[in-house]
Structure formats: structure tokens, C-alpha cells
N, C-alpha and C positions, 0 to 999 in steps of 0.2 A: 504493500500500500504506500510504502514510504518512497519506491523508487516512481512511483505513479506522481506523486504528489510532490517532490523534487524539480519535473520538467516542466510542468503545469507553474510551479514558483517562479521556476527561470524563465518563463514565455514570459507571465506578468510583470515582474522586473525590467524587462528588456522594453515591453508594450510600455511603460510608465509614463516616459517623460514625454510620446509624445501624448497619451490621454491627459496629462497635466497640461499639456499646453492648449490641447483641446478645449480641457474645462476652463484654464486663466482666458483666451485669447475668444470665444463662443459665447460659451455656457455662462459665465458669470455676468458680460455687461448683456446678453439675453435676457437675464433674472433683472439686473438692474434698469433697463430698459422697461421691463413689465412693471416693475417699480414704480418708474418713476411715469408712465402712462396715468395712473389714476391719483398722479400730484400734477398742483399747480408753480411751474419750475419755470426760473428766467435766472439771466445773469445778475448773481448781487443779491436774488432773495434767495431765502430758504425754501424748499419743497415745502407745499400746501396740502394734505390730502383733502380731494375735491370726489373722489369715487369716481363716477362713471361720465363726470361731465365732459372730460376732455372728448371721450369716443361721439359722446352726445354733441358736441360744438365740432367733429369733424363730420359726422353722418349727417349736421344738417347744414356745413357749409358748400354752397352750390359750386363752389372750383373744384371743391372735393372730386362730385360725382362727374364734374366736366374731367377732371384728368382721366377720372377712371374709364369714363367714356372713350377717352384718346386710347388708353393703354391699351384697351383690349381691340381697338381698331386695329393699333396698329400693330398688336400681337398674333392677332389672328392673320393677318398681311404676312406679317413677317414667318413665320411658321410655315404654314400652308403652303406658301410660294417658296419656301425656302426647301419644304420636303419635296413635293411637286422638281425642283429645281435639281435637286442632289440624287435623287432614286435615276431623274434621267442622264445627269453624266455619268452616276454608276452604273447604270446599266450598257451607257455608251463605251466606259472603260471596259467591262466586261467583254463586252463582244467584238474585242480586239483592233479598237482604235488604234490610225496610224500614229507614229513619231507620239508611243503613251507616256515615256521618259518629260518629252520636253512638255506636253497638254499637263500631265500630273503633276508639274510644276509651275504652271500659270494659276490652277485650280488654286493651287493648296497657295500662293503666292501672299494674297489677302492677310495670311493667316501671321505674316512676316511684318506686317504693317498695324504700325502704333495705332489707335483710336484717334488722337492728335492729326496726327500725320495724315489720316483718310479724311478726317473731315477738312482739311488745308487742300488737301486733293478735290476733293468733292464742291467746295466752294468756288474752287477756283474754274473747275472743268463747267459748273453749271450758275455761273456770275451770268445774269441776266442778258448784259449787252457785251464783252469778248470771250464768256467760256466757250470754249470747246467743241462742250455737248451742246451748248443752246444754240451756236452755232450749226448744228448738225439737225437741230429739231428744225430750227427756221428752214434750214434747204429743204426741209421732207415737207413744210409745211403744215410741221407740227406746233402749238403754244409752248411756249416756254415754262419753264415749272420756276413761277413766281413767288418760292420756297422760303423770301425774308418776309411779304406781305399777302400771303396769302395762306392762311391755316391749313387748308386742305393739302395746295402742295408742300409745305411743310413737314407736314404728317407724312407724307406720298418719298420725301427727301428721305427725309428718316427710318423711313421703313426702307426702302431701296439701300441704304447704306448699310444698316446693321445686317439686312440680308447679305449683301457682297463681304463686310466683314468675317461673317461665322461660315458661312456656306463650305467652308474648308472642314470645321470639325463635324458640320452633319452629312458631309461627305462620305469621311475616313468613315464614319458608321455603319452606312450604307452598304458604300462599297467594300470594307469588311465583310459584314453578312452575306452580300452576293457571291463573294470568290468564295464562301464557305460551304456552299450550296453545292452537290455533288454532282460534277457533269453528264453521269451516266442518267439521271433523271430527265436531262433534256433529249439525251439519245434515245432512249426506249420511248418519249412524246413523242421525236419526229417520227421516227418509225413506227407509231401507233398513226400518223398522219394527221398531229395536232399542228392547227397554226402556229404561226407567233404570238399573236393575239391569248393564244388558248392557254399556250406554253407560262405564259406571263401571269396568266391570271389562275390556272388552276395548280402553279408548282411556284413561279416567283415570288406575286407578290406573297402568298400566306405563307413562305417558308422567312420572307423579308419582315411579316409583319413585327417579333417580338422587337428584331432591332430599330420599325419605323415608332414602336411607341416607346423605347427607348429614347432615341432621340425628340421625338416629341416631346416627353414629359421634361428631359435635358431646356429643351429650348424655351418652353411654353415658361419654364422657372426664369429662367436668363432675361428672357425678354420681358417679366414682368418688372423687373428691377432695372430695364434699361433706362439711364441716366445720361452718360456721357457724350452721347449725337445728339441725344435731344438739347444737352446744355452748352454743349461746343458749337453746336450747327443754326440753333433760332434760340437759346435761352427761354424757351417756354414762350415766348413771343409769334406776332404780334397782339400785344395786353392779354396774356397768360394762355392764347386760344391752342396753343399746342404745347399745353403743360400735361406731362405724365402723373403716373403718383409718386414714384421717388422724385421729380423736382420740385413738384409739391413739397413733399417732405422735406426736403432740404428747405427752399423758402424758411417754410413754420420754426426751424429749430434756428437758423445762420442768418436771416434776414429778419423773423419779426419773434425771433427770439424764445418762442413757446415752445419750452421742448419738452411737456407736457403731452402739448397735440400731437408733435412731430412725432412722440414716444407712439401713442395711440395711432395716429399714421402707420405706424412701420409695422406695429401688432394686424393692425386690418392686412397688411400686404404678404404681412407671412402667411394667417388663415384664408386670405384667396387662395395663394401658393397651396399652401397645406390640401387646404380642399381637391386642386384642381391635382396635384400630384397623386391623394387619392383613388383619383380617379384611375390614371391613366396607371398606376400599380396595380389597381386592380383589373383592369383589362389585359395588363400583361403576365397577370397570375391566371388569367382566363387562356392564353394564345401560351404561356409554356408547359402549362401545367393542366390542361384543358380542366378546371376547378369551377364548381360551382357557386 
């Protein structure tokens, strides 16, 4: 019993520091956070307990539900278009794309480039009167995507960037799962005289599914908490019409100083999170585990 009990010490010991740093660096301002959600907290006062008003003053602040409005537009854009986008170059990779050395290196390329640095990119290629792109829309005859003063393209920027940014990691997903997928299953289709069409849909996609709600659930989390385009690219602007709920949050705590609400804020955006992760776990306990 003693030598059982020996190697089991030594795994714990070895696991330690980084579960300490887990609970220092997570876990603890997590607890403090929830804390300090149902006090009334600014720079210079003391924490107030105030209960449940904080949740009660964000649930009925209407910028509140306008970000949240935004988020999930532009979540559901970014996802959807993002899976749609990565299932078809993996499966392009797959079936033997030419020069796939140099293509698997423009794909994955994105993945190399700062936040910073894309959105400087981005601004510059889609500046109204010399970028680029807007130049390229005018020749097609297309509108320009009027992305400092118009909310919509804004949201429409935004989303098109954070997709070009990630599309690298819900790639490698992807197209992992497909190359794992046994070639002789397409052999005995063709030779049964299934299309491609048939091929894809009664062996690919359902052998692809666990890995697409994998990255699903990866993504759906990432993109709820996107900040950084939104706050590099329009600032929540123009007058807050393409604010998310993290620059929401930020606002509440770093500009008007409530980081009571801000607390409450960020509690609301984990149990979205929480909820929707839920979900899509248990779908994926359905597709590996065929569980009822």
C-alpha cells in the first residue's frame, strides 16, 4: 500500500506549484472579483456592501444590452464564417492541394501577426479615400466599408479581422481531425459509387463533427471576451454604437471608475460563457460518446 501511495505523493509534489499558481494567478482574484461585485467600490472609498444592486444597475443599463447585442452579432459572424471558412481549406488541404508547403504557410501566416500590428494593417488597407482594399471595392463598384462612422461597418471590420486573425488555430483543428480520418473509408465509398457530395456528408462531416464543436465551443468562449479590435480598430465608437461587453467593462471599472459594476459585468460574461460552453460539452458528450 505504501509503494502505491509513494508515486501518487510524488505526482502531487511535482503537480504543486503549478496548481498554486493556478489558484494565486485565477482562483483567488475570481473569489475577489465575486466579492467585490455585490460592493459598492471606486478609487479612494472603501467597498460598500450594496447586495445585488450592482447586477440590478447593469441589467437595466441600456448600453449594457446594446453591447450585448453587438457581441453576439458579431460572435455569431465570426464563428460560423470562421468554421464554414477553415472545414473548406481543410478539406482543400486534404485532397492534395498544389505547392501545400508554401498555401500552409500563408494560412497559418495571420497566426505570426501581433493584434497591434493587424489592426495598423487593417486600417490602413481599408482608410476610406487611399487604402488599398477600398480602393479595390471602388473598381468592383462596390461601397466602401465606412468602418470609423458607420456602426454597422464597424461591427462588419471587426468581425472580418478577428476572423482573419484566428482562422489559423480553427484551422490546425480541422484539419487535424481530417488527416485522422482513415482513407480506406473513402475507398470502399467510391467503390460503393458514393458521390462526393455523399462521401462528405455521410463519412466526413460526422467523423469531423466532435472536432467542429471543439473548436466551436474554443471560439464561441474567445470571441465572447473579444476586446482588443474592437478597442484598437473604433474604440467602441461612433458614441459607444459598436461597444462589446468587455469594453463595456473596461469603461465601468478604468473610465467611470465602478468596479463594483465592472465586477458584476464580468460575473454576467463568465455565466453567458459558462452557459453556452454547457452546451456545446454536452453535444460533444453526445457525438463521442453517443450519451444520452
Amino acid at each position: 500500500m505504501s509503494s502505491i501511495r509513494r508515486p501518487l505523493q510524488t505526482a502531487w509534489l511535482l503537480v504543486s506549484p503549478v496548481q498554486a499558481l493556478l489558484v494565486l494567478l485565477i482562483l483567488v482574484p475570481a473569489v475577489y472579483i465575486f466579492i467585490l461585485s455585490f460592493n459598492r467600490s471606486s478609487f479612494g472609498v472603501s467597498p460598500e456592501f450594496v447586495g445585488f444592486d450592482n447586477y440590478i444597475a447593469v441589467l437595466s443599463d441600456g448600453r449594457f444590452w446594446k453591447s450585448a447585442l453587438n457581441t453576439i452579432i458579431v460572435v455569431l459572424i465570426i464563428v460560423h464564417v470562421e468554421i464554414l471558412l477553415a472545414m473548406g481549406i481543410a478539406l482543400l488541404f486534404a485532397s492534395g492541394t498544389p505547392a501545400r508547403a508554401l498555401m500552409l504557410a500563408a494560412v497559418l501566416a495571420p497566426y505570426a501577426v501581433s493584434e497591434v500590428t493587424a489592426v495598423v494593417m487593417w486600417r490602413f488597407l481599408f482608410e476610406p479615400d487611399i487604402g488599398l482594399l477600398s480602393q479595390a471595392l471602388a473598381f468592383l463598384g462596390l461601397p466602401n466599408l465606412d468602418w470609423a462612422v458607420n456602426p454597422t461597418h464597424g461591427l462588419l471590420m471587426v468581425s472580418l479581422l478577428s476572423i482573419w486573425l484566428n482562422l489559423p488555430f480553427t484551422f490546425i483543428i480541422l484539419y487535424s481531425a481530417r488527416l485522422g480520418i482513415p482513407g480506406e473509408l473513402y475507398e470502399a465509398a467510391q467503390v460503393d459509387g458514393a458521390s462526393p457530395w455523399t462521401r462528405f456528408r455521410q463519412i466526413t462531416l460526422p467523423l469531423l463533427m466532435p472536432a467542429i464543436l471543439v473548436a466551436m465551443l474554443f471560439r464561441y468562449i474567445f470571441a465572447f471576451r473579444l476586446f482588443s479590435e474592437v478597442w484598437l480598430l473604433t474604440g467602441g465608437g461612433p458614441a459607444r454604437q459598436t461597444e462589446v461587453l468587455a469594453i463595456y467593462l473596461y469603461l465601468e471599472a478604468f473610465r467611470y471608475n465602478d468596479f463594483g459594476k465592472a465586477s458584476a459585468t464580468g460575473w454576467l460574461l463568465v455565466g453567458l460563457s459558462l452557459i453556452l460552453a454547457l452546451f456545446y460539452l454536452r453535444q460533444l458528450q453526445k457525438e463521442m460518446f453517443n450519451a444520452r
